[in-house]
C-alpha positions, 0 to 999 in steps of 0.5 A: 164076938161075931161068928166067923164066916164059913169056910168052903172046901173042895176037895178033889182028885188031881189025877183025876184032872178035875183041878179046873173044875174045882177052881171053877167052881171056887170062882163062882162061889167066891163071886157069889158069896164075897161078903158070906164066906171066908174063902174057899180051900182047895184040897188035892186028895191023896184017893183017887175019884174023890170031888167032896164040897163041905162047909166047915168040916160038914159035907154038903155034895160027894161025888160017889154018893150022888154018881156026879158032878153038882151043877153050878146052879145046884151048888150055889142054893146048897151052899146058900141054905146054909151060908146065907138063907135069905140071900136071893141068888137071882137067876141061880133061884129059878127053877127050869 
């Protein structure tokens, strides 16, 4: 039996604001990964300030540990790496 795809959560602060941010950024997945992934959960926290992105229960890119938001760009190749290592990502591979 396959292994089923993976399962990207993000999970961020609603009185934050950062819903838009987060749906953004699942559409740009979404885009990006339609034969990778199962989909992509977005998660309102119940604490405040929080903006998590894990791969099946692994985190991958914390707000507060990093002190910012991940780049489009980054977060693709991060979620690639683990996802679908040999999938070129086009212009998102180029280093500036």
């Amino acid at each position: 039996m396959k292994a089923s795809k993976p399962t990207v959560s993000i999970e961020y602060c609603p009185r934050c604001g950062w819903m838009l941010r987060a749906a953004y950024m699942a559409q740009e997945l979404l885009s990006t990964f339609t034969d990778d992934l199962h989909g992509v959960l977005l998660i309102p926290s119940e604490t405040g300030g929080v903006y998590i992105i894990s791969i099946n229960d692994q985190i991958v890119f914390d707000r507060k540990d990093k002190g910012r938001f991940p780049e489009v760009k980054e977060l693709k190749q991060m979620i690639r790496d683990v996802v679908s290592p040999e999938k070129d990502l086009g212009h998102s591979d180029k280093q500036n």
